[in-house]
Each structure stands twice: as C-alpha cells, then as structure tokens.
C-alpha positions as CSV (number, residue, x, y, z in Angstrom):
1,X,9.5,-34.4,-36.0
2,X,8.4,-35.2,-32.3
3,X,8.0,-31.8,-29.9
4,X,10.3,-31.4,-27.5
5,X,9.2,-31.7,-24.2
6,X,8.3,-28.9,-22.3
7,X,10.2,-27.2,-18.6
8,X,9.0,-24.6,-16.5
9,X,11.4,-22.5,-14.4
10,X,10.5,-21.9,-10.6
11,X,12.9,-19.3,-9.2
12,X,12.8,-17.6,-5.6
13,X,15.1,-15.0,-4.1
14,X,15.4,-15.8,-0.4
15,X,16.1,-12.9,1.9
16,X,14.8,-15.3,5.1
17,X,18.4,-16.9,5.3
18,X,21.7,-17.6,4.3
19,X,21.5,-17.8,0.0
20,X,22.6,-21.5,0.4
21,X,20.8,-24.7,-0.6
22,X,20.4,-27.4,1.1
23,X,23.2,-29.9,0.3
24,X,25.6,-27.0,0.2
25,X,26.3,-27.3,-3.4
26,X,27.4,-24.0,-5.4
27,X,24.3,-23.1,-7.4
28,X,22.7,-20.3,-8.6
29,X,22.0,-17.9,-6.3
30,X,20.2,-14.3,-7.4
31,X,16.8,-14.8,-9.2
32,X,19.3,-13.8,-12.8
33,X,21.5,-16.3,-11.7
34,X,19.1,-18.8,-11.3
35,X,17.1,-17.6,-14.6
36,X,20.3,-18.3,-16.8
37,X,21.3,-22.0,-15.3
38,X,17.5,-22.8,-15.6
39,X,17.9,-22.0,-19.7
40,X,21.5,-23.4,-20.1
41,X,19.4,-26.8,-18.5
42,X,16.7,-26.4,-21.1
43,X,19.4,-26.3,-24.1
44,X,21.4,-29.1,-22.5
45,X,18.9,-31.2,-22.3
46,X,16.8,-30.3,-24.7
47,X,13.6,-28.9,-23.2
48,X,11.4,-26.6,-24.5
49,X,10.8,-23.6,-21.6
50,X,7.1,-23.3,-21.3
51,X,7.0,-21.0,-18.9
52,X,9.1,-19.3,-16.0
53,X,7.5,-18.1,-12.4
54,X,9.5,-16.0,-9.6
55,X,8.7,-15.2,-6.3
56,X,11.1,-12.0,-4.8
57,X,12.4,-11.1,-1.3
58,X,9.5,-8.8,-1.2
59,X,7.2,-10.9,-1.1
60,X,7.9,-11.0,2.5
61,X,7.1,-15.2,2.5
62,X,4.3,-15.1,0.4
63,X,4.7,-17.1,-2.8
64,X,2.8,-15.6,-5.6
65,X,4.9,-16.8,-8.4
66,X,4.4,-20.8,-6.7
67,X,0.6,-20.0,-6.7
68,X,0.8,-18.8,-10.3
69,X,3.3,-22.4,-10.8
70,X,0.1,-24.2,-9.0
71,X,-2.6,-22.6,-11.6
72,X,-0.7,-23.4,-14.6
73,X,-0.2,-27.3,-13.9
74,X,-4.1,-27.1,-12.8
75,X,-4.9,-25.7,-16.2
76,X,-2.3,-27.6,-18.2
77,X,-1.7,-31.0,-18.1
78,X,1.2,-32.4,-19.8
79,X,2.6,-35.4,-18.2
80,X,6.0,-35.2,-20.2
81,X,6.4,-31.4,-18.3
82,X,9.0,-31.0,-15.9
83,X,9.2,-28.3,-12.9
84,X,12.9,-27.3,-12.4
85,X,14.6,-25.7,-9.6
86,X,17.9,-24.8,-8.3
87,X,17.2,-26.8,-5.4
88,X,14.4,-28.3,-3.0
89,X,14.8,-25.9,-0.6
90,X,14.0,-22.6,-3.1
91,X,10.1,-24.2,-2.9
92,X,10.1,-22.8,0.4
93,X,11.4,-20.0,2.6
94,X,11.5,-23.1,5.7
95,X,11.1,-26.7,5.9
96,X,8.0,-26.5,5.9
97,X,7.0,-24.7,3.3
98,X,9.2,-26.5,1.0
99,X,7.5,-29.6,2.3
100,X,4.2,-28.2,1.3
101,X,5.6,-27.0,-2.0
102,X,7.4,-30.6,-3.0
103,X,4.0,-32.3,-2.2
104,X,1.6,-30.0,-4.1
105,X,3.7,-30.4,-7.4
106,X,3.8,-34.4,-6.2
107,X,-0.3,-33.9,-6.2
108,X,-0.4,-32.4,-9.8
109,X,1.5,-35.1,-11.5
110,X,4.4,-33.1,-12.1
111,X,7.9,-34.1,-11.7
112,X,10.4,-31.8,-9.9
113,X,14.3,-32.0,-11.4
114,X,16.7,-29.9,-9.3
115,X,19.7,-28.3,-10.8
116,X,22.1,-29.8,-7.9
117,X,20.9,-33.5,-9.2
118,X,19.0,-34.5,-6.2
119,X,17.7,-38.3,-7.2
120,X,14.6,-38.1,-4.3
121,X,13.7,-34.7,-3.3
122,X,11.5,-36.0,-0.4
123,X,14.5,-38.0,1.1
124,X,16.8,-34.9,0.5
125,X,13.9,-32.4,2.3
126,X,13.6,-35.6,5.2
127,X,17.2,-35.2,5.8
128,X,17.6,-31.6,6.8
129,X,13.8,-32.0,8.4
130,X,15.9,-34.2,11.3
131,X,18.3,-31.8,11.4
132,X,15.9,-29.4,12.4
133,X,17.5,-26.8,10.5
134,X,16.0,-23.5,11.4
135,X,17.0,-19.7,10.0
136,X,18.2,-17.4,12.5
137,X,20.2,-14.2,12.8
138,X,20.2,-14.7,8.8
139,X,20.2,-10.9,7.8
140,X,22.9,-10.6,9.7
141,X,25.2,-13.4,8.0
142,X,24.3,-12.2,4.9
143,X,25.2,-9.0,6.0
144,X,28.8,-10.1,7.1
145,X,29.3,-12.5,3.5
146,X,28.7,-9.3,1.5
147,X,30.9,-7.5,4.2
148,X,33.7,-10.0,3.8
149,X,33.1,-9.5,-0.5
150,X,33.4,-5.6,0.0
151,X,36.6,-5.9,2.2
152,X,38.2,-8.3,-0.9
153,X,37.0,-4.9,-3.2
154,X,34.2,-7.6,-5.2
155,X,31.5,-4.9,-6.5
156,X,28.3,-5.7,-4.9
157,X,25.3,-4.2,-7.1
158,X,25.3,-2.2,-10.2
159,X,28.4,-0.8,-11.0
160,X,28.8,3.2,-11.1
161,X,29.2,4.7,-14.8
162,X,32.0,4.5,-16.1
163,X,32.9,1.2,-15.0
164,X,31.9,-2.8,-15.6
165,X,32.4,-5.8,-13.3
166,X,35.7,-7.7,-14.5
167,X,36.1,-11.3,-14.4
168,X,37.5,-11.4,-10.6
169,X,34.4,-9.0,-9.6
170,X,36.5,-5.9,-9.5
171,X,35.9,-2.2,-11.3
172,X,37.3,-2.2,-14.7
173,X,37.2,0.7,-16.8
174,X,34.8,1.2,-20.1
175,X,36.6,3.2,-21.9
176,X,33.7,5.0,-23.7
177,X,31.6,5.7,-20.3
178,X,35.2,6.8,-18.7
179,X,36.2,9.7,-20.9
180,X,32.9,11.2,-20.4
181,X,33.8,10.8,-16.6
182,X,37.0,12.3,-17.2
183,X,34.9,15.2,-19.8
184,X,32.6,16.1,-16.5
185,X,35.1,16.6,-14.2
186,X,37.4,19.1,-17.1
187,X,34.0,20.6,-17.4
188,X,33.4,21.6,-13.7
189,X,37.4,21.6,-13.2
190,X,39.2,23.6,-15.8
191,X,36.3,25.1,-17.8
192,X,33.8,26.2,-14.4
193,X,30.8,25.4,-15.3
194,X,28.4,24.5,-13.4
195,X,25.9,21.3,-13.2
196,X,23.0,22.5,-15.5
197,X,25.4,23.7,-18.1
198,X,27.5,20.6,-18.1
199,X,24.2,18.8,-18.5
200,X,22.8,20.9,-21.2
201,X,26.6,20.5,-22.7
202,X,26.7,16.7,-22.8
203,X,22.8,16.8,-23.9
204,X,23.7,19.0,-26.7
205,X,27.0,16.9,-28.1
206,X,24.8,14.3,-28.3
207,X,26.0,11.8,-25.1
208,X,24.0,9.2,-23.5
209,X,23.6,8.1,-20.0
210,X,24.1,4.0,-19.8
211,X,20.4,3.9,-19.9
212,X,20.1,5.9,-23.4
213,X,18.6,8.6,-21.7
214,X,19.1,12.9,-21.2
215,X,21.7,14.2,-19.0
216,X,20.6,15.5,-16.3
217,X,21.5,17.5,-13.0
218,X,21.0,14.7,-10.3
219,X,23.6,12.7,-12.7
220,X,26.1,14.8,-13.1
221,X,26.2,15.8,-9.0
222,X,26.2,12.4,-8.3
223,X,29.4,11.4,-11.0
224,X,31.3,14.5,-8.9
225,X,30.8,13.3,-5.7
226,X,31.6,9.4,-6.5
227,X,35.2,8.5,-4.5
228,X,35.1,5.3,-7.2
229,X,36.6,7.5,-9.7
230,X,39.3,7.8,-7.4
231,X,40.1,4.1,-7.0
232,X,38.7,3.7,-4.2
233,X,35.6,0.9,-3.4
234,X,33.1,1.8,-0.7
235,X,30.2,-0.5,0.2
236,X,28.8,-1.6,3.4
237,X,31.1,1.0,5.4
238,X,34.1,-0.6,4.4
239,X,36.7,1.8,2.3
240,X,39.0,-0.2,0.5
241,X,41.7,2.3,-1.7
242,X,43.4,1.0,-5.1
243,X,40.8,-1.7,-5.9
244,X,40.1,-1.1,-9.0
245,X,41.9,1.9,-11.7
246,X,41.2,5.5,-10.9
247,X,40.1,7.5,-13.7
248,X,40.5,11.2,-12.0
249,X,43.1,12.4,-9.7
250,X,43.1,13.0,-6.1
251,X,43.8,16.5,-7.2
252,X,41.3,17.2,-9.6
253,X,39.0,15.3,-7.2
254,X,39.6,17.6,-4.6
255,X,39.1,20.4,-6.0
256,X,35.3,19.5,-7.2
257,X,34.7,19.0,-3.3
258,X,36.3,22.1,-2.6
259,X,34.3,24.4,-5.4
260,X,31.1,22.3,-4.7
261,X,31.2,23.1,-0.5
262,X,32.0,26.8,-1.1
263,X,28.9,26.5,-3.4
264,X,27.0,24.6,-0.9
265,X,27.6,27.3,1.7
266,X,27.8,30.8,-0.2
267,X,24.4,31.1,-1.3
268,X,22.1,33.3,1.4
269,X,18.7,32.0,3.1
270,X,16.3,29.6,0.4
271,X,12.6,30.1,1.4
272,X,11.7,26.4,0.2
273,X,7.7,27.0,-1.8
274,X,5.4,24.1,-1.4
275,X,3.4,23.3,-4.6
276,X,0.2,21.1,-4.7
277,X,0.6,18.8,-8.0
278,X,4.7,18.2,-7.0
279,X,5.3,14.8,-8.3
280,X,1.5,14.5,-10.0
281,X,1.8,16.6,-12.8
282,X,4.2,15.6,-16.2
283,X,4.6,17.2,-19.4
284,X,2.2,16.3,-22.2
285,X,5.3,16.8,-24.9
286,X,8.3,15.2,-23.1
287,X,6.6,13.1,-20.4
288,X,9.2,14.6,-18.0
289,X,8.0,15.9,-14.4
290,X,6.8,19.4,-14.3
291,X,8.4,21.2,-11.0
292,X,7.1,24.1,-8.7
293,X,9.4,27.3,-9.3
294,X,9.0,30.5,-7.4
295,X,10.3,33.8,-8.8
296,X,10.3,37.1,-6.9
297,X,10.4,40.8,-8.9
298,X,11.2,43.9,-7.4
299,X,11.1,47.1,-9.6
300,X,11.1,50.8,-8.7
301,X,7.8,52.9,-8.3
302,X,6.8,56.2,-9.4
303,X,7.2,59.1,-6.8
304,X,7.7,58.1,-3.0
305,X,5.6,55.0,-3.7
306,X,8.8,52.6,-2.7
307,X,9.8,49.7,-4.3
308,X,7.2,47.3,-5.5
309,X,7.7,43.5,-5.1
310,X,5.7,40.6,-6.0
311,X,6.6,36.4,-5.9
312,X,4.7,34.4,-9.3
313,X,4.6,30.7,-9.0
314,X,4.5,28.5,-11.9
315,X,5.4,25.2,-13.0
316,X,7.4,24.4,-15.5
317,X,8.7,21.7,-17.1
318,X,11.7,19.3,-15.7
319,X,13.4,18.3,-18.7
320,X,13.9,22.3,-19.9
321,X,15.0,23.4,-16.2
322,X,17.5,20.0,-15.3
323,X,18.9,19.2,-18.7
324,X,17.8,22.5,-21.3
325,X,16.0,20.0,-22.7
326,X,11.8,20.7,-24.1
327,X,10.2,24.1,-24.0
328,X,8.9,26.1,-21.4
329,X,5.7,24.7,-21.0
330,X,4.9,27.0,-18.2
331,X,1.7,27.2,-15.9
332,X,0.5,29.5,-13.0
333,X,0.6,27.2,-10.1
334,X,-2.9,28.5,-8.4
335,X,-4.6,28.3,-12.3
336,X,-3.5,24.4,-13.1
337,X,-4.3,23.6,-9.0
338,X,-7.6,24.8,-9.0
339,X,-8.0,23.5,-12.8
340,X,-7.5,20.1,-11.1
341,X,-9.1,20.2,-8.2
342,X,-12.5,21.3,-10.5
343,X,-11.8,17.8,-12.8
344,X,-11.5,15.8,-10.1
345,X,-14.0,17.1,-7.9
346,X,-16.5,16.3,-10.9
347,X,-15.1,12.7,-11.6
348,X,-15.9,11.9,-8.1
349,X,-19.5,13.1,-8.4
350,X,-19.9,10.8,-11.2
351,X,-18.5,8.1,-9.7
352,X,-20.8,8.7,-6.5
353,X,-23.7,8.6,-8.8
354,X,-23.2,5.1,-10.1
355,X,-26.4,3.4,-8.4
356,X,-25.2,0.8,-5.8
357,X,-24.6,-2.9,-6.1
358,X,-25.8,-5.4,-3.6
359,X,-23.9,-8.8,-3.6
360,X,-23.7,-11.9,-1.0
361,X,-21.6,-11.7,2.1
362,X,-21.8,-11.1,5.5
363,X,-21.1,-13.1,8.4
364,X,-21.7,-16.0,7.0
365,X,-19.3,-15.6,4.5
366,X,-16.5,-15.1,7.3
367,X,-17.3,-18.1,9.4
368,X,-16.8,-20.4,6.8
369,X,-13.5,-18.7,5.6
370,X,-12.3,-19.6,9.4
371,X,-13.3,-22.9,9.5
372,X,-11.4,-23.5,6.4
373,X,-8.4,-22.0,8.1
374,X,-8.7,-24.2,10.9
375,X,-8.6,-27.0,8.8
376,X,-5.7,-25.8,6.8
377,X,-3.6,-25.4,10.4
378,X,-4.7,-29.2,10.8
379,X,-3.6,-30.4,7.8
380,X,-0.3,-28.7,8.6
381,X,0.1,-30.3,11.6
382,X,-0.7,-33.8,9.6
383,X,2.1,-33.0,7.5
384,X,4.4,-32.3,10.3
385,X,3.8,-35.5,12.0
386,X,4.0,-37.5,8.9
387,X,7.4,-35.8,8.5
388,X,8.4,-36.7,11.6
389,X,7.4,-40.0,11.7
390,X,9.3,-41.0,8.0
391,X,12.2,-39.2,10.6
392,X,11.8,-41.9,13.1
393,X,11.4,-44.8,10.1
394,X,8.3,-44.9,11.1
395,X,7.1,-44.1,7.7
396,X,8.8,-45.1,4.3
397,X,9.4,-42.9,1.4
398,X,6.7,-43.9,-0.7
399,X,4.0,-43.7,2.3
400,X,4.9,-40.4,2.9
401,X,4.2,-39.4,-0.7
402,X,1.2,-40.9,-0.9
403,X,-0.1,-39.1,2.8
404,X,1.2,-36.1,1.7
405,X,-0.2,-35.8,-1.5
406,X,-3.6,-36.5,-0.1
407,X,-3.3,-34.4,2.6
408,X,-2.3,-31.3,-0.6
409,X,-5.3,-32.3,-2.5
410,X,-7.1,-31.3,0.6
411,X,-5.7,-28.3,1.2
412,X,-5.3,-27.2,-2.3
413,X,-9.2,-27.5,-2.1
414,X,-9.6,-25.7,0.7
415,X,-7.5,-22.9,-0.6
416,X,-9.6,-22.8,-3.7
417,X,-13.1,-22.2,-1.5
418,X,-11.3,-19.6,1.1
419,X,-10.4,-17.5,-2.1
420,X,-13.9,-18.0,-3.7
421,X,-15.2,-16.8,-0.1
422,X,-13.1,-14.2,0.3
423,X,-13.7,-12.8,-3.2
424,X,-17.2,-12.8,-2.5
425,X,-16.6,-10.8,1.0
426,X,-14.0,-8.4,-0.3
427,X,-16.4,-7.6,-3.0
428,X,-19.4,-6.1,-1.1
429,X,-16.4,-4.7,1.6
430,X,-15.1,-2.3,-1.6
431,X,-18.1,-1.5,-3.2
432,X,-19.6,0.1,-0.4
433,X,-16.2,1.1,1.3
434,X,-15.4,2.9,-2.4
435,X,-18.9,4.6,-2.3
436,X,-18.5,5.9,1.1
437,X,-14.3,7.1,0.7
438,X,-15.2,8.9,-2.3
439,X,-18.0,10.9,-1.1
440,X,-15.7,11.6,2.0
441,X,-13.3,12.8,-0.8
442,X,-15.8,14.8,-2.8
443,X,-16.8,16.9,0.3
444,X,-13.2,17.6,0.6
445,X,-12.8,19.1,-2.5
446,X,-15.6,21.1,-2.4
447,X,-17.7,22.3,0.9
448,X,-14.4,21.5,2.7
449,X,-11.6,22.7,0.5
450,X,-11.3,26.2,1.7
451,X,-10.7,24.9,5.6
452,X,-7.6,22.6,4.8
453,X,-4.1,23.9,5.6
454,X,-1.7,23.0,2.4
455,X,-0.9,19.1,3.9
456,X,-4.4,17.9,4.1
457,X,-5.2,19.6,0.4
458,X,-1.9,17.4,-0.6
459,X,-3.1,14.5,0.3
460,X,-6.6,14.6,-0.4
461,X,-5.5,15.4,-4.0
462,X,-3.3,12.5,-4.4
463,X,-5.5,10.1,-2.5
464,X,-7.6,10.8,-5.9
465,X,-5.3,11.7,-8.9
466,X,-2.5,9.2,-9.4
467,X,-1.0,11.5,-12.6
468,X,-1.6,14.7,-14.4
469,X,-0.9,15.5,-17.7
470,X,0.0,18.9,-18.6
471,X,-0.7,20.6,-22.0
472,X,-0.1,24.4,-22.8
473,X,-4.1,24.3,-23.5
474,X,-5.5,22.3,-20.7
475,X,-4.8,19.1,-18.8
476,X,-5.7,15.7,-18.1
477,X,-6.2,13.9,-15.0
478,X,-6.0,9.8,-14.4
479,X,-8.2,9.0,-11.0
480,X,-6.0,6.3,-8.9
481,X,-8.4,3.3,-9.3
C-alpha cells in the first residue's frame, strides 16, 4: 500500500495588523483556528501531517517557527511534501517578509498550498505588492473589531467558570460548574463563611476547579466578585446587561459586595513582612508555594516585669494556609534564608573554580558578521526591485521566481555563516561574562552580604537560585543556568 504523502502545517498569529488575509477570504484566524482547518485539509485530502511549526504575536516579528520550517526542509527532502498555510500573507508579518518567506520555500523545492486556494502565490503576493498595502494604526482596529464583538455580548477569551461559549458566541450555562457557583455564593451568603473555609469546604466534598485542581482562596474571591454571574458581559469597557443567563441574583450578589467591603475596611493597620525566598521556595510534598507568615505573641510577665511580646517568622506551606490542603511544613524564615544563602554561596565557588576556556573570536569575528549583514540588506533591496519591476511588467512570473530564488539561496547562506559567527562570538562573550557575574555574585553572598538592605539581598538571591525546594529536614536549591 503506497504511503501517503506527507503536509507540514505553518501557522502565525499576527498581532502587526488587522487578522485578515490577503484576498479577504474568511479563513482561520487564531493559531487553534488555523491548527484545526490545517488537519481537516490533511484528512480531506489525504495527507499525512509531518510536522506542524508556529510563530506567536510574541515573537515581536521574528519568525522562529519559519526558521525551524527552513531547517526541516534542509534536512528532509521529500519532493511529494507539501507546506500549507492559511494564506500567503501568514509567511510574513509585511510584504516583504512574506516575499522572502514564499521564495525561500520556492528555493527548497517545496511547494506552498494555501487554504484560501490561491493557484500562484507569487502573482497573489505581486498583487497587493502594487497596492502597496502597508499596516497602520492596526492595534487599534483590532481593538475596535473586538470592541464591536463585546458590544454584540460575543465572549472574547476563556469563558469564566461556570459557563461555555454557545453556538452564537454567547455565555451559556454548564450546569455542573453553575451549581457550584450558586454553592459558593449560599456558602458566603446564607451560611457566612468566609473564603478559606469555603475553599477548605469544596476541597473536602471532593470538587474540582475546570482545571482538575484544589480550591483555593484567589478562586473563590475571584467567582464573588465576577458581575457575569449576574448576566451581565464586561469586556473592553463595554457593560452589556442580560447577554447571557444569570445564575445568582442581583440580591444575593449584593450582598457578597456589601459583607466583602465591610471586610475590606474593618480590619485595623496590616504591617506587610518582607521575606527573602517569596516566590523561590515550594513544598517538597505538594509542590505548592511556601509563603512568608508573621505571628506576634504577647503574654503576661511575672512581677512589674510588663507584658512580654515577641513577632516569629516562618514559612509555611501554601496549599495548607489557601485551601487546608498538606501539612504544616513549617520553617523559621532567618534558618531556611541563611540555609540558602550557605548552598548557594558554595555552588558559586565551584562554579568559579572551573578552570577557564579560551575559544576564537574577537574582532574579527564581528567584522565579518557585518559584512554579511550588509549583504543581506542588498539582497533585500534586489528583491524589492525585482518585485517592483514584475509590478511594472517588466518582469514575468516565472523570471521573478527564478531571481528570487537565487537571490534566497544567497541569503539563506549568508544566514547560515552569520549564525556560525555569531555562535562562535557569543561563546567566548558568556564564558568569560559567566566567570566574571558569578564571582561578582559570590562576593555578594559572602564578604558583602551583611552591607545589603533587604532589596539588594532579594535580588542577588534570585539572580542565582531560580527554585527551592523545601523538606522538613533540609532543602534543595536549582542555580538559574
């Protein structure tokens, strides 16, 4: 039985203007979007997917995902393999990259199908290249379509819990997720208890958030203060009332604001305690964060001795203070901080003590990375005019491929020997930039430690632990790489 042949899925999310292809056909617009026509294509037509690459808004106009495209073709050669994209225009966040893009794949032999059923690509990317179609003022037009889909009450993002997207994009209820919405609020409501217990209450009876995890204090806050469960849609600063069914009352709504703002204000002064591992250190049982608490004690003294008083520090872990989840896995906060400032201290000295590497470089390296530059700019500019001049039918079709593609062997070539040069620089810049940071670091933690006000010790601890795992009989500590 012959193999099918084989498909590879190119998808980009475009944040640089309006989500629109070129030809103005309705296609698949979000990178899921775009993931699920690219399969239905495959089992229409009977392709195999080889492989899929993506390239995200923040990738701020770089294309990783293309360059990864790029490797693979280098590396595997199957003529009967077919490169397929929503449109011509997703190779490229402009003209001209999606020039560059359509001619590179044209270079490697592979062919391009478009999900819109563009016959020539190069003709279709030639037509809006006389146009001169340019992106401007795009965030802001986006900003205005998703306005517009707001105002109609069409959920934009992940709907709250409780909740799914219907089949006109409104809120419709799940009934499961709603009566635990409708259980939180009789909770706080009619039975007063307060966020950690109705945590620890929903953790104990054994429900699940949507993402099969604990309950925890952040969630529960955040379900009480959500005006979706009244009805009401809010998105983009547009309010818009009786979209979608309510599943608490305006009275019962109320009456959480009203109990949670008298909580809010009744309490007396909070001295806020900074702790040095906050957001570093996790529990070695649960995996859960483990948070600074502060406790103060007064008790009465003997005699005219007056009362005594005296604040302990600790940390404790997350998942037994926000949901009465774990244990307390409890540690003095000066005992743990100074147990890792000692571990890393002595990491650093080992890694000081590798003996040092010597490698080529230098500025010889750099002025031959910038005369390939140079000659990528030109090459551009070749392109441009070529472009231009197939514009002005100056150029046919098939002379514009064939210029084109030489001119993308080039500068795939060049590419190629300003990465190998740049490897080679970057190289000898980090080992000797690592040696000399983390001796800078090491004399922080040790000669220097005791001059550093609380801020500087924070951040000379995480500029060298990136996680710290916390056992009731000692812990561990990763080094950030």
């Amino acid at each position: 039985m012959a193999q099918a042949p084989k498909a590879l899925g190119y998808f980009r999310e475009d944040s640089g203007r309006p989500r629109k292809p070129l030809d103005e056909a309705d296609l698949p617009d979000s990178l899921a979007d775009q993931s699920r026509a690219f399969l239905e294509f495959c089992r229409r037509e009977g392709f195999q997917v080889a492989a899929t690459f993506l390239d995200t808004a923040s990738d701020k106009g770089e294309r990783p995902g293309f360059s990864q495209l790029v490797d693979y073709l280098k590396r595997n050669h199957d003529p009967s393999c077919v490169v397929v994209v929503a449109s011509v225009d997703r190779l490229g966040r402009n003209a001209m990259q999606a020039a560059r893009g359509l001619f590179q794949l044209d270079s490697l032999g592979a062919k391009l199908v478009t999900l819109d059923g563009t016959v020539d690509p190069a003709s279709t990317l030639l037509k809006h290249w006389v146009k001169g179609e340019k992106p401007s003022n795009v965030g802001e037009r986006v900003r205005e379509a998703m306005r517009k889909k707001a105002i109609r009450g069409e959920v934009l993002g992940r709907p709250p819990y409780g909740y799914r997207v219907g089949p006109k994009h409104r809120l419709e209820p799940i009934p499961e997720e709603a009566a635990v919405v409708r259980y939180i609020f009789r909770l706080y409501t009619r039975e007063a208890l307060g966020i950690r217990l109705i945590a620890r209450r929903l953790n104990e009876e054994n429900y699940r958030t949507r993402r099969d995890g604990n309950w925890s204090m952040i969630t529960i806050r955040d379900i009480l203060l959500n005006r979706a469960y009244l009805g009401t849609y809010t998105r983009f600063g547009v309010r818009v009332p009786g979209s979608h069914p309510a599943l608490i009352s305006p009275d019962d709504f109320r009456r959480v604001q009203d109990r949670m703002a008298s909580r809010r204000t009744g309490g007396g002064e909070r001295h806020v305690r900074q702790f040095l591992l906050s957001g570093l250190a996790h529990c070695g049982y649960c995996g859960n964060r483990m948070i600074g608490v502060s406790r103060r004690q007064t008790w009465a003294r003997r005699g005219d001795a007056g009362p005594g008083e005296a604040e302990y520090r600790y940390y404790q872990c997350l998942s037994r203070t926000n949901q009465s989840m774990c244990d307390y896995h409890t540690w003095r906060a000066a005992v743990l901080e100074e147990e890792i400032r000692q571990q890393a201290a002595a990491a650093l000295e080992q890694a000081v003590a590798v003996p040092r590497l010597t490698e080529p470089g230098g500025a010889a390296v750099s002025d031959e990375a910038e005369r390939l530059r140079t000659r990528l700019r030109q090459l551009d500019r070749q392109l441009d005019q070529h472009m231009q001049a197939a514009a002005n039918n100056e150029l046919s079709l098939q002379q514009l491929r064939e210029l084109n593609v030489a001119i993308m062997n080039q500068q795939m070539e060049a590419e190629e020997a300003i990465r190998k040069l740049e490897g080679r620089r970057q190289l000898v810049e980090s080992l000797e930039g690592q040696r000399t940071s983390r001796a800078s670091l090491l004399a922080g933690l040790t000669s220097g430690w005791d001059g550093l006000e609380f801020a500087a010790r924070q951040a000379l601890i995480r500029e060298v632990v990136e996680h710290v795992t916390v056992l009731d009989e000692g812990a561990l500590i990763r080094l950030r790489p």
